[in-house]
FITI-894561 format. One record per residue: residue number from 0; residue in three letters; x, y, z of N, C-alpha, C in turn. Coordinates in steps of 0.02 Angstrom, whole numbers. Each point is the difference from the previous one (the first is absolute). Layout:
N
R pos code    nc1    nc2    nc3   cac1   cac2   cac3    cc1    cc2    cc3
R NUM  ALA      X      Y      Z      X      Y      Z      X      Y      Z
...
% end
This chain:
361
R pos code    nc1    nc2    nc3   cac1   cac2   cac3    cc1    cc2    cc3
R   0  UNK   -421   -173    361    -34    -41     50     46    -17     58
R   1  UNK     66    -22    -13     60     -4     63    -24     56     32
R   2  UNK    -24     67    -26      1     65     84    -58    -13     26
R   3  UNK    -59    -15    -49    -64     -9     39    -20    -27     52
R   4  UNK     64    -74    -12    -18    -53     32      6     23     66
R   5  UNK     66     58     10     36     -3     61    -47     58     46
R   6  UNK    -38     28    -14    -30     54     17    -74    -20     32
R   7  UNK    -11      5     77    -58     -3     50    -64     -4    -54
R   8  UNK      5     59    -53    -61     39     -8     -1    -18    -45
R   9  UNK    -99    -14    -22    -13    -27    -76     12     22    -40
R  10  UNK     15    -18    -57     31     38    -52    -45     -7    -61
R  11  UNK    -16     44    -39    -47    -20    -79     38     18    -60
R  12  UNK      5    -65    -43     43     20    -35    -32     20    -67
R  13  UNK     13     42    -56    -42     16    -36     43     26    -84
R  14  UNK    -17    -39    -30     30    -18    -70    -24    -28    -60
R  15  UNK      2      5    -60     -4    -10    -55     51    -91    -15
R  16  UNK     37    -22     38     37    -75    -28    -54    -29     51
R  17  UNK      9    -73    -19    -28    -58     -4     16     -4     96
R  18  UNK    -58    -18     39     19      6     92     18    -74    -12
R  19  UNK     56     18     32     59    -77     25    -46    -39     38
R  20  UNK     26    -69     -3    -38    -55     45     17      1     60
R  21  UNK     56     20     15     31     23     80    -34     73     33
R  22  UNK    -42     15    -35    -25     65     60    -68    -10      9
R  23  UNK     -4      2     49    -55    -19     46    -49     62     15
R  24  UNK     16     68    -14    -19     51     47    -31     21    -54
R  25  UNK    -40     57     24    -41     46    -51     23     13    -78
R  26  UNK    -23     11    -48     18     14    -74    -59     35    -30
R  27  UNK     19     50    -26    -20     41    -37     25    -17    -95
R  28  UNK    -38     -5    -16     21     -7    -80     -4     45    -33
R  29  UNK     30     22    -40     19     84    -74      5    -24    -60
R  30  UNK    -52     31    -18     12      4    -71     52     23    -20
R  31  UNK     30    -31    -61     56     51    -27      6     45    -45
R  32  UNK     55     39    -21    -40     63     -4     72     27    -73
R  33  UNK     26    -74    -26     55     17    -68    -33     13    -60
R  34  UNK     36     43    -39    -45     16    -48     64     36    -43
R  35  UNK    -16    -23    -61     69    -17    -83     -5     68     -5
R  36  UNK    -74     40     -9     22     77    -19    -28     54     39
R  37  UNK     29      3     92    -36     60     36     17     57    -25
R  38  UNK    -72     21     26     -2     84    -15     16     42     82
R  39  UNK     50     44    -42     32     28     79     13    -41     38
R  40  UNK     35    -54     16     10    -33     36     41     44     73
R  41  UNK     19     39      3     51     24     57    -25     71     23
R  42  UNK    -39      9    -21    -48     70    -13     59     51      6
R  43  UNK     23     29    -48     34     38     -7    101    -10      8
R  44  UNK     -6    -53     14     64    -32     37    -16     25     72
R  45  UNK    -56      1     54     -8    -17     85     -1    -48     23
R  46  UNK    -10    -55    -37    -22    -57     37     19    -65    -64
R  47  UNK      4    -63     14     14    -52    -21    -43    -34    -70
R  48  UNK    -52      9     51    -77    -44    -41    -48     16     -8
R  49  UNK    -42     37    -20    -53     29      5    -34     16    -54
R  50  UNK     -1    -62    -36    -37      5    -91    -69     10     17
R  51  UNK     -2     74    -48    -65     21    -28    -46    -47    -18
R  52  UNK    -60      3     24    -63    -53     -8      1    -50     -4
R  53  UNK     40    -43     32     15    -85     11    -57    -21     43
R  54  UNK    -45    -43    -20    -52    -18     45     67    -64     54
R  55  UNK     39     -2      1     40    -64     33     31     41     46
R  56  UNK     21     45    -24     53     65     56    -59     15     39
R  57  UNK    -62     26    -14    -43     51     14    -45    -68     67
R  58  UNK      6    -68    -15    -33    -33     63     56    -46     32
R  59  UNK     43     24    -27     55    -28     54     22     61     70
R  60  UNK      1     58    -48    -21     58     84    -65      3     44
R  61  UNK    -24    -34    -54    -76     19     55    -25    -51     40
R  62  UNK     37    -82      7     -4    -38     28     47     27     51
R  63  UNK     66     22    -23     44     18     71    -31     42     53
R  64  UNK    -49     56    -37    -10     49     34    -69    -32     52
R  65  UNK    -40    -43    -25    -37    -25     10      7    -46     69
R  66  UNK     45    -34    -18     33    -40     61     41     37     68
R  67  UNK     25     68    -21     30     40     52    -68     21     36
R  68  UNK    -73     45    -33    -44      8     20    -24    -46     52
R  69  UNK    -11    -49    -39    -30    -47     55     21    -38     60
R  70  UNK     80     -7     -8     27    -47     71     55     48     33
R  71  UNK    -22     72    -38     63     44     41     64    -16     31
R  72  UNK     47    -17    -47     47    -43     21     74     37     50
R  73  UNK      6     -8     32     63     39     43     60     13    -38
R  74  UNK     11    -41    -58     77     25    -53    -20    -35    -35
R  75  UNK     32     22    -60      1     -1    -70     59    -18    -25
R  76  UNK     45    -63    -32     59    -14    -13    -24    -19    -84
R  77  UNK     42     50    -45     -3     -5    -32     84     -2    -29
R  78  UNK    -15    -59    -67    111    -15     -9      5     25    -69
R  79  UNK    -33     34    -15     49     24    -72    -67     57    -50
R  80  UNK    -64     -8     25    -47     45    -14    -17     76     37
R  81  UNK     26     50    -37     10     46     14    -97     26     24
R  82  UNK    -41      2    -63    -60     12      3    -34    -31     61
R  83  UNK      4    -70     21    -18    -33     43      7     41     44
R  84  UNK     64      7     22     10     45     65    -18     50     11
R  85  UNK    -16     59    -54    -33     47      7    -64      3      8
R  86  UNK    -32    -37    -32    -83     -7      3     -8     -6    102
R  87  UNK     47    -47     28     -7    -29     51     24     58     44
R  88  UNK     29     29    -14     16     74     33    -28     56      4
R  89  UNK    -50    -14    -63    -62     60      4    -54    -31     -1
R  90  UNK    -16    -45     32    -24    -35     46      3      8     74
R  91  UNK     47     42     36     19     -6     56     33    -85     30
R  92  UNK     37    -28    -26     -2    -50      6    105     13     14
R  93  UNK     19    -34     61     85     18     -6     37    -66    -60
R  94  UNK     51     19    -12     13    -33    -65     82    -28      6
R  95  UNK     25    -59    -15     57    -18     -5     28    -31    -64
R  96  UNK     49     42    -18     18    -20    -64     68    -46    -29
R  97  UNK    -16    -39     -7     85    -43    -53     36     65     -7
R  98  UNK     60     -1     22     54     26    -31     42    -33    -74
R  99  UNK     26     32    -38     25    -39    -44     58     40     -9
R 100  UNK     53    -34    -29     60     31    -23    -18     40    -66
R 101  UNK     45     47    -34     15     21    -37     -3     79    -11
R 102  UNK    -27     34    -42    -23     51     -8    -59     17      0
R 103  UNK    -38     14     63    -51      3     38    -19     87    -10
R 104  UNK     26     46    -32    -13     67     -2    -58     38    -45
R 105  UNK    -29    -52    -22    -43     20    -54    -65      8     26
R 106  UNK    -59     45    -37    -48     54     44    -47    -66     57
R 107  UNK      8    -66    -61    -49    -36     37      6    -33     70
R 108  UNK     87     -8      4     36    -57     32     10     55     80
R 109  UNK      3     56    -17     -5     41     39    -64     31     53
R 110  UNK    -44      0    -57    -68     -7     45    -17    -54     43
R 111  UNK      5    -65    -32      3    -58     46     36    -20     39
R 112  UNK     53     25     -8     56    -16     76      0     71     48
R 113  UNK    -27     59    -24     -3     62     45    -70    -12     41
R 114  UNK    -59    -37    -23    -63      4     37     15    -53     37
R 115  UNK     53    -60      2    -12    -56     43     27     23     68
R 116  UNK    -17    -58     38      7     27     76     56    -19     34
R 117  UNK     12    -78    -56     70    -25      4     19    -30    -41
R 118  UNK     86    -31    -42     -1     -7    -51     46    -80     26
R 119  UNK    -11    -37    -28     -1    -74      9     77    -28    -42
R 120  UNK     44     12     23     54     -7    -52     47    -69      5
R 121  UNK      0    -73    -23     12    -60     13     88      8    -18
R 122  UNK     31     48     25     70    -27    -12     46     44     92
R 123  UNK     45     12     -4     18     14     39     52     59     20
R 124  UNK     -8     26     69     -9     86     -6     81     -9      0
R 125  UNK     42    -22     -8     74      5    -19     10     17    -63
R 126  UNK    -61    -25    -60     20     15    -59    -67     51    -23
R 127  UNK     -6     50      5    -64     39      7      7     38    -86
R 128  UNK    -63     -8    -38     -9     39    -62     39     79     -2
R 129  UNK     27     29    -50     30     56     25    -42     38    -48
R 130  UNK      4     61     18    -46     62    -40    -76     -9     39
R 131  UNK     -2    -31     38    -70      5     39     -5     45     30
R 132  UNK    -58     55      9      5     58     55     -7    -23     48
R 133  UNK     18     67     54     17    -26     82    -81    -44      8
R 134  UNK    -81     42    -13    -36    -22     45    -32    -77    -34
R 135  UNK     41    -27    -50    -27    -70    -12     46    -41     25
R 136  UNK     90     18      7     12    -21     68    -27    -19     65
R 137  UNK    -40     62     28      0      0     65    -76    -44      1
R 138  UNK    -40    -28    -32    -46    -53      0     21    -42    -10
R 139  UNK     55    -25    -37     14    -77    -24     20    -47     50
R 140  UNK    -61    -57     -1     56    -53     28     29    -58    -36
R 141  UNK     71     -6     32     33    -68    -33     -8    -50     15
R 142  UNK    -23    -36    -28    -28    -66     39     73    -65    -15
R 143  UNK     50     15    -53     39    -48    -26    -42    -61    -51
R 144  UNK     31    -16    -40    -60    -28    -61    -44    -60     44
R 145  UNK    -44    -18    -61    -49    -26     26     -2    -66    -37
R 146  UNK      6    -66     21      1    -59    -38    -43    -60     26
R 147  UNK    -49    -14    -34    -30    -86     25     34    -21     37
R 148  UNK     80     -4    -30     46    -32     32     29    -21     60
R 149  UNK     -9     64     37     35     39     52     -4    -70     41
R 150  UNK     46      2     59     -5    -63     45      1    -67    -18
R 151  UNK    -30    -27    -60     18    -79    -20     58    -13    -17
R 152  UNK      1    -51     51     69    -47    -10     46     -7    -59
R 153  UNK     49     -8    -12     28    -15    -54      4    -89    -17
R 154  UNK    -26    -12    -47     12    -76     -2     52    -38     12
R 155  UNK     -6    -55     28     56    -24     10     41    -68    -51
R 156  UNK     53     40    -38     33    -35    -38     14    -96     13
R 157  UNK     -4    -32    -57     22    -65     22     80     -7    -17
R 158  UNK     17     45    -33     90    -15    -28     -2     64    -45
R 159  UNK     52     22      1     21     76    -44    -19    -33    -72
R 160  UNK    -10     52    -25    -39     -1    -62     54    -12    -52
R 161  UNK     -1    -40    -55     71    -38    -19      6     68    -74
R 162  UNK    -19     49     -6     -7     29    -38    -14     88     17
R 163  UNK     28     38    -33    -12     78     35    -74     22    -37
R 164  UNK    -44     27     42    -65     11    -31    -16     84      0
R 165  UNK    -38     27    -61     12     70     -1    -90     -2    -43
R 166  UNK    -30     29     89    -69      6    -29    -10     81    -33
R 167  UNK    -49     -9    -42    -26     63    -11    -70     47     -1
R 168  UNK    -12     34      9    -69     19     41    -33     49    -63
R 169  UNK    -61    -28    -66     -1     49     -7    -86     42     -5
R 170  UNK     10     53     -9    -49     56     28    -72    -34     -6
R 171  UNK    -42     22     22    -93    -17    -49      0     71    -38
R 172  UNK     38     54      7    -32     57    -24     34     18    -60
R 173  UNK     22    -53    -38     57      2    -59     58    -16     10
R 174  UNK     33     -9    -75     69      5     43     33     17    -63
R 175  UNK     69     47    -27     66    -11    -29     12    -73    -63
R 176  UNK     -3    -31     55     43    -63    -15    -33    -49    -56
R 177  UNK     34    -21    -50      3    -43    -62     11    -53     21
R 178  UNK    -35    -78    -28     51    -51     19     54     -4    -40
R 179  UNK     15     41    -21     95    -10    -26     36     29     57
R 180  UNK    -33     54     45     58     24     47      7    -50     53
R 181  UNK    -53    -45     13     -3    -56     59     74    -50    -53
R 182  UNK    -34    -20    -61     38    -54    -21     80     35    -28
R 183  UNK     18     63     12     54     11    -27     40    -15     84
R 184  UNK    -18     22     50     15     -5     54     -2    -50     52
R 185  UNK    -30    -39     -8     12    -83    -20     46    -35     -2
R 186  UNK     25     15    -79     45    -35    -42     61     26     20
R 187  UNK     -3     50     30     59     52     36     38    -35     62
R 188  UNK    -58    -29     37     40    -17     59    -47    -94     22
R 189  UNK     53    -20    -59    -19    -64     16     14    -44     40
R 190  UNK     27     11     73     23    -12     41    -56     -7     67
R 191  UNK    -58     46    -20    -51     26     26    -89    -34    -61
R 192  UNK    -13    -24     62    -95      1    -16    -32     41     25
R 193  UNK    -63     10    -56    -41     67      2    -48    -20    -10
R 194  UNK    -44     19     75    -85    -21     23    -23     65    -33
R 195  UNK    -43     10    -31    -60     64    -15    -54     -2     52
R 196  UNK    -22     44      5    -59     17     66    -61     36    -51
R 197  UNK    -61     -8    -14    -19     56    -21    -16     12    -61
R 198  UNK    -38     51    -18     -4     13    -78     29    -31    -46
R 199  UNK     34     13    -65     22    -44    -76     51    -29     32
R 200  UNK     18    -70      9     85     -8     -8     11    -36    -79
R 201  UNK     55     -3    -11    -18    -46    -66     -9    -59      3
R 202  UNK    -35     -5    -52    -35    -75      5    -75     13     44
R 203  UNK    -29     40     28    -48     -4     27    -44     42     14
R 204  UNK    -61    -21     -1    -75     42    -38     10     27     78
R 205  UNK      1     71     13    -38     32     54    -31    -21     33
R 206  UNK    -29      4     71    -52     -5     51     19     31     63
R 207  UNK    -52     27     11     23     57     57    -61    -27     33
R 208  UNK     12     -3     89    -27    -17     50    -62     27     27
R 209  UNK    -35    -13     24    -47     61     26     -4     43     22
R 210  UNK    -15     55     -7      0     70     34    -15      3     51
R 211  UNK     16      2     59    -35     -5     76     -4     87      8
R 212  UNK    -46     50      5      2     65     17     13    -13     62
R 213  UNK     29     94     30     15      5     60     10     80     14
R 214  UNK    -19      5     57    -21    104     -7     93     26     35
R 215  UNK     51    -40    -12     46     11    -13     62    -38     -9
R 216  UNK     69     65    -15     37    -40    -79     23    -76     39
R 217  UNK     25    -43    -34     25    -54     -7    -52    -59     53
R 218  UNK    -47      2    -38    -53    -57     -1     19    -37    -24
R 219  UNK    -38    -54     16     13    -84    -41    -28     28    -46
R 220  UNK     25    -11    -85    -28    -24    -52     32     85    -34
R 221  UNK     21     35     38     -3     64    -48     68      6    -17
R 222  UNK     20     14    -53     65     28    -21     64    -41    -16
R 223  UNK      8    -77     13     27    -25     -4    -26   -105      6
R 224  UNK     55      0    -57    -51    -81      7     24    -66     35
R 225  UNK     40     30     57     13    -20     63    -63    -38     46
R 226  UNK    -42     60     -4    -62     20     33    -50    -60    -39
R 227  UNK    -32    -24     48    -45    -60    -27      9    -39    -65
R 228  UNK     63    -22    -13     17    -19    -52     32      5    -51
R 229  UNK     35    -23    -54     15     18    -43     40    -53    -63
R 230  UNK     11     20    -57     32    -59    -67     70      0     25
R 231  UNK      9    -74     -5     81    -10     35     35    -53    -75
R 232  UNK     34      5     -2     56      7    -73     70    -50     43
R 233  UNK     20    -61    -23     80    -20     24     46     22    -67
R 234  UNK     50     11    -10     21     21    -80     31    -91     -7
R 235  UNK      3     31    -67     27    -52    -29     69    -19    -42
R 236  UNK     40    -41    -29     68      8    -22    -14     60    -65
R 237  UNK    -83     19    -39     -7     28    -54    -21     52     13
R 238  UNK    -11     31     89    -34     36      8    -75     40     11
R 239  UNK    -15    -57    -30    -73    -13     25    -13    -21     61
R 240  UNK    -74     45     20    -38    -25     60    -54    -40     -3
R 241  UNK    -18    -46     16    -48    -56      7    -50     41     50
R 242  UNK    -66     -8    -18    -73     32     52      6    -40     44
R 243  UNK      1     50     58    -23    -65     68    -51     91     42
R 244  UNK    -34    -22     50    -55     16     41     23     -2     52
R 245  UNK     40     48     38     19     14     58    -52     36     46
R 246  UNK    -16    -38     56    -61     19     22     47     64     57
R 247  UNK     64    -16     24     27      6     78     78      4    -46
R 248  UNK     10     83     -8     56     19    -27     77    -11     67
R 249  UNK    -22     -5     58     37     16     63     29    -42     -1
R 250  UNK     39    -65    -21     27    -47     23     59      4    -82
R 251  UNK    -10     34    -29     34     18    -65     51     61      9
R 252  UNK    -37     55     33     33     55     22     45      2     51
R 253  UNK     -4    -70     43     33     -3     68     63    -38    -29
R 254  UNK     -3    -39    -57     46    -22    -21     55      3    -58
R 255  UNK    -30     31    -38     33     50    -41     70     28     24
R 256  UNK     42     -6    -34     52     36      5      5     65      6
R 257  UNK    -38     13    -61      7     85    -23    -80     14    -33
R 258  UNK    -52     35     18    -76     26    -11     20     64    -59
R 259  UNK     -2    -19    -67     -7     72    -30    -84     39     12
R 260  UNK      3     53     11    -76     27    -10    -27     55    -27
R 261  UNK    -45     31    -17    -26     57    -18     17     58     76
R 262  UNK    -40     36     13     27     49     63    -71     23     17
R 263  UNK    -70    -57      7    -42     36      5    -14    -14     90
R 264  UNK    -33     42     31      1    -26     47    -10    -68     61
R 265  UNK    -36    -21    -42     -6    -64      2     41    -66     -7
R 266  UNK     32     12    -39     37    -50    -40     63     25     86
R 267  UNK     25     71    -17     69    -22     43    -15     -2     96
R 268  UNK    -64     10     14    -36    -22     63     20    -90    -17
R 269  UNK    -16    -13    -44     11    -92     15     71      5      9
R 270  UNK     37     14    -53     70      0      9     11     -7     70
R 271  UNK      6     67     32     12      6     41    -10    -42     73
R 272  UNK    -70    -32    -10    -23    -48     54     41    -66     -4
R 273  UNK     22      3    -74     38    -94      2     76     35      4
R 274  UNK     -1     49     11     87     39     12     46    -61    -62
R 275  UNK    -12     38    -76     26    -31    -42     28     44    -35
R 276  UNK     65    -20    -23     24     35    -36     -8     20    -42
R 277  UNK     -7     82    -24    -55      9    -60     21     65    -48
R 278  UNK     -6    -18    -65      7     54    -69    -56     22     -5
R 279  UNK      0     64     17    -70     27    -28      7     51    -54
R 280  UNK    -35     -5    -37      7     36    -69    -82     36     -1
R 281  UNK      3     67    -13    -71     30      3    -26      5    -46
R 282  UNK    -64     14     -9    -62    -15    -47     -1     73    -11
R 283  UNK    -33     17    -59    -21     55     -3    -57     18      4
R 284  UNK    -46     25     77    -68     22     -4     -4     64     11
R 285  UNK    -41     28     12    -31     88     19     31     18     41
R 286  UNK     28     44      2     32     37     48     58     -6     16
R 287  UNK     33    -51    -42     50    -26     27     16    -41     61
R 288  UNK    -64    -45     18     -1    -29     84     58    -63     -1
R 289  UNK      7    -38    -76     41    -56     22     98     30      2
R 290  UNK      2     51    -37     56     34    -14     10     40     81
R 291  UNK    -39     30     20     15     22     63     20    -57     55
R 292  UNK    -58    -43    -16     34    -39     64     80    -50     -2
R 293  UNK    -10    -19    -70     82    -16    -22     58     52     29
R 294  UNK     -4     54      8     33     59     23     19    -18     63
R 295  UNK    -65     -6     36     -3    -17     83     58    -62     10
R 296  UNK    -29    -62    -12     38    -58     -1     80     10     -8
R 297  UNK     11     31    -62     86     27    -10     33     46     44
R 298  UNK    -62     42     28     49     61     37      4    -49     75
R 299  UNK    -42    -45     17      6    -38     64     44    -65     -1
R 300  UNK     16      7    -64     64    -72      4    -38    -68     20
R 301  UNK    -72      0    -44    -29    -66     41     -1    -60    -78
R 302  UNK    -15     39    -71      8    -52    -46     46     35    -66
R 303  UNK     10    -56    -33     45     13    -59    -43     34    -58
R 304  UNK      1     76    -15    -59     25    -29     42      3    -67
R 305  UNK    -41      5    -67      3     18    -61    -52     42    -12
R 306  UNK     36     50    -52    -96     28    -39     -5    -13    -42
R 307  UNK     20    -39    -34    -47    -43    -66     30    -81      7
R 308  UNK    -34    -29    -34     39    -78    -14     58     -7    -17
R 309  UNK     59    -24     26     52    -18    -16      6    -35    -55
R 310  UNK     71     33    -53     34    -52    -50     16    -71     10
R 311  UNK    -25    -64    -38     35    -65     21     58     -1     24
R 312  UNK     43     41     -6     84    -12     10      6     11     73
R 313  UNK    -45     44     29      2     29     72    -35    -36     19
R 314  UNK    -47    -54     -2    -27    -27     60     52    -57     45
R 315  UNK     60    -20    -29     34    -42     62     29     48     33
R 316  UNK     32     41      6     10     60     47    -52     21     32
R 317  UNK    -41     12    -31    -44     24     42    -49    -32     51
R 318  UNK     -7    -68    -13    -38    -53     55     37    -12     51
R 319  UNK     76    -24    -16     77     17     44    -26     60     51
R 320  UNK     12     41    -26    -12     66     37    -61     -9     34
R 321  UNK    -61    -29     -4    -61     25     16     21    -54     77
R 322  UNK     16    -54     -6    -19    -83     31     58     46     49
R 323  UNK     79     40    -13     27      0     60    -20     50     36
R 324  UNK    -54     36      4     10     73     26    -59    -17     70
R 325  UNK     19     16     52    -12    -12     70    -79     32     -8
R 326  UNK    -25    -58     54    -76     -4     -3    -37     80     57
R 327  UNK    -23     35    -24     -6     72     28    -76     -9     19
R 328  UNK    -37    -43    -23    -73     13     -6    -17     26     38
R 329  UNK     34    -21     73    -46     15     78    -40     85     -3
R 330  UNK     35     31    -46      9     53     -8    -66     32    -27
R 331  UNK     -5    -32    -45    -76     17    -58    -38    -46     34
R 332  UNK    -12    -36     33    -61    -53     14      3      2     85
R 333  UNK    -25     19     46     -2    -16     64    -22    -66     23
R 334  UNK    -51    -17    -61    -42    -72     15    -62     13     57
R 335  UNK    -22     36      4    -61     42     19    -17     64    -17
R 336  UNK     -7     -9    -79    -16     63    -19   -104      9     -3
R 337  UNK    -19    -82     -4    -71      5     -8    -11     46     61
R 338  UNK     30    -38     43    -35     32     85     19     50     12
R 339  UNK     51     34    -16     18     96    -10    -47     23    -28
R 340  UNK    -46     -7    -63    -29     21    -21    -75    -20     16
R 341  UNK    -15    -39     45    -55    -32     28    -22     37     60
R 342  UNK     59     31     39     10     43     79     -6     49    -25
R 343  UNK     22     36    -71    -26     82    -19    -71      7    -20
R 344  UNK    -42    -41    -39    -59    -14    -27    -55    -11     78
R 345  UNK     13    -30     32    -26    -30     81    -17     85     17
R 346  UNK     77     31     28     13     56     47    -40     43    -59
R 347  UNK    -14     18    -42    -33     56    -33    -67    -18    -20
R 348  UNK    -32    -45      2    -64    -37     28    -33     -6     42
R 349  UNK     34     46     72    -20    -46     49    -57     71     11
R 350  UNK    -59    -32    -13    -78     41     25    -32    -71     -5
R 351  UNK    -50     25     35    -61    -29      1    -22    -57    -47
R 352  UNK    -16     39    -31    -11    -51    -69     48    -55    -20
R 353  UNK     64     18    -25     44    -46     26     -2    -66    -82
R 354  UNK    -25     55    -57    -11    -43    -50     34     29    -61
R 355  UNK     44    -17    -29     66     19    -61    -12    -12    -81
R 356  UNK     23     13    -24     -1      1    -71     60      8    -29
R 357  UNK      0    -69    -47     63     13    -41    -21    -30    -81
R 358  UNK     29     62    -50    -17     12    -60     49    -19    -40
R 359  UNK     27    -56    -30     48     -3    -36    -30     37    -62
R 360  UNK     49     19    -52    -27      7    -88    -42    -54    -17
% end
């Protein structure tokens, strides 16, 4: 919704999660379309999703197709649905797609980034995916990440914080982590308090924020629980986190010493907007997208990367290390990445009609 907002032209947004109380504009609703035992799901390994006789798959295309029919829309932004974009392409319909890190070579990921017209990539062209062929190069734009964040102030402190604070960010899409590795690491560097953000901390029942969709990556509500909310944790002398309801993660992140995080895109777009010093440790999803972009971050000298969770013994070295290492962000975040990506969506829109579409999953 941050690109929608920024963009002349109406936008319809069209999805299967719950439509946010903040969007005002057209909505399309989808059925969804998961299912415990598809048949053929990938049809052959071509494509992603495409389970055999799902009445949920089978009217969730035919509302899309339905809706392209009828309001003939000038582009098609679709962020992580391969099928989407194709339907919308044989459709005659031009198509813009999420870029994502990782290993993007596979029959499906290929069709959908070879039929788009341009490929939407939220990080920045200094640190560019490698193994990409020349012509998904020569479509991509970099917009530099994309954060709610971007531009708000940093709060303004009443007195330095009498204590070193080391938040941690973690995923909605799983995570690694035990509360013994929070509480072994903890007890490690007791010199240091530890806010939780997010999914399990210990001591506390889950709750994850609302999903706000958005027809591209790093929307409010997607991927990180930064984004409209999230479970906030103070530790304790035993290591335990107490539940608290953090509505407004930004005033935590700005003050933080040191942000450990997952590496999804989302999560290090905030980073980056509160320019905090940050451990990112990657998740393991498909394709390798959080492991690739951990790559990025290290080869650009912007955060203190690990690939798995650190031993208790290494986390005072390693927060040391994280808190002194010079603030690079400017680098990954321009702080107008919505509106980079608002001026490419506009300029490849611009007909008549003058009416857009964006498809999250």
């Amino acid at each position: 919704m941050c690109i929608a907002s920024r963009t002349p032209d109406q936008v319809t947004l069209l999805s299967s999660l719950p439509r946010p109380a903040a969007w005002t504009g057209p909505w399309v609703p989808l059925p969804t379309d998961t299912a415990d035992d598809p048949l053929d799901p990938t049809a052959g390994g071509r494509l992603h999703w495409v389970p055999l006789h799902h009445p949920g798959h089978r009217e969730r295309m035919g509302i899309i197709a339905q809706w392209i029919r009828r309001e003939s829309p000038s582009l098609f932004v679709s962020d992580v649905s391969v099928e989407a974009a194709a339907l919308a392409r044989l459709m005659g319909v031009p198509v813009v797609v999420a870029a994502m890190r990782g290993d993007r070579k596979d029959p499906a990921h290929r069709l959908g980034y070879d039929l788009a017209d341009a490929l939407l990539a939220p990080w920045p062209h200094t640190v560019p995916e490698p193994g990409w062929p020349a012509h998904w190069h020569a479509k991509t734009v970099h917009t530099g990440s994309i954060s709610r964040y971007d531009g708000r102030p940093r709060p303004t402190a009443d007195a330095a914080p009498a204590t070193k604070e080391v938040a941690v960010m973690l995923g909605a899409g799983g995570t690694h982590l035990t509360e013994d590795h929070l509480r072994e690491a903890q007890r490690a560097t007791p010199d240091w308090t530890w806010t939780v953000l997010g999914g399990r901390a210990p001591g506390n029942r889950a709750r994850g924020g609302p999903a706000a969709p958005a027809g591209a990556p790093n929307a409010p509500g997607r991927g990180t629980p930064a984004s409209g909310g999230g479970t906030a944790g103070r530790s304790t002398p035993d290591g335990a986190s107490p539940s608290a309801w953090l509505e407004d993660p930004w005033p935590v992140l700005c003050r933080a010493r040191v942000v450990v995080t997952h590496a999804g895109q989302n999560a290090v777009a905030e980073c980056a907007a509160a320019h905090a010093p940050t451990v990112v440790i990657p998740e393991d999803r498909p394709h390798g997208e959080q492991h690739a972009t951990a790559r990025a971050l290290r080869t650009a000298g912007l955060a203190t990367v690990r690939d798995s969770w650190p031993d208790a013994g290494e986390w005072p070295a390693l927060l040391t290390e994280a808190a002194a290492r010079p603030d690079r962000w400017d680098q990954w975040s321009h702080g107008d990445g919505a509106d980079r990506a608002a001026r490419l969506l506009t300029d490849l829109a611009a007909r008549p009609t003058r009416r857009t579409a964006c498809v999250p999953r």
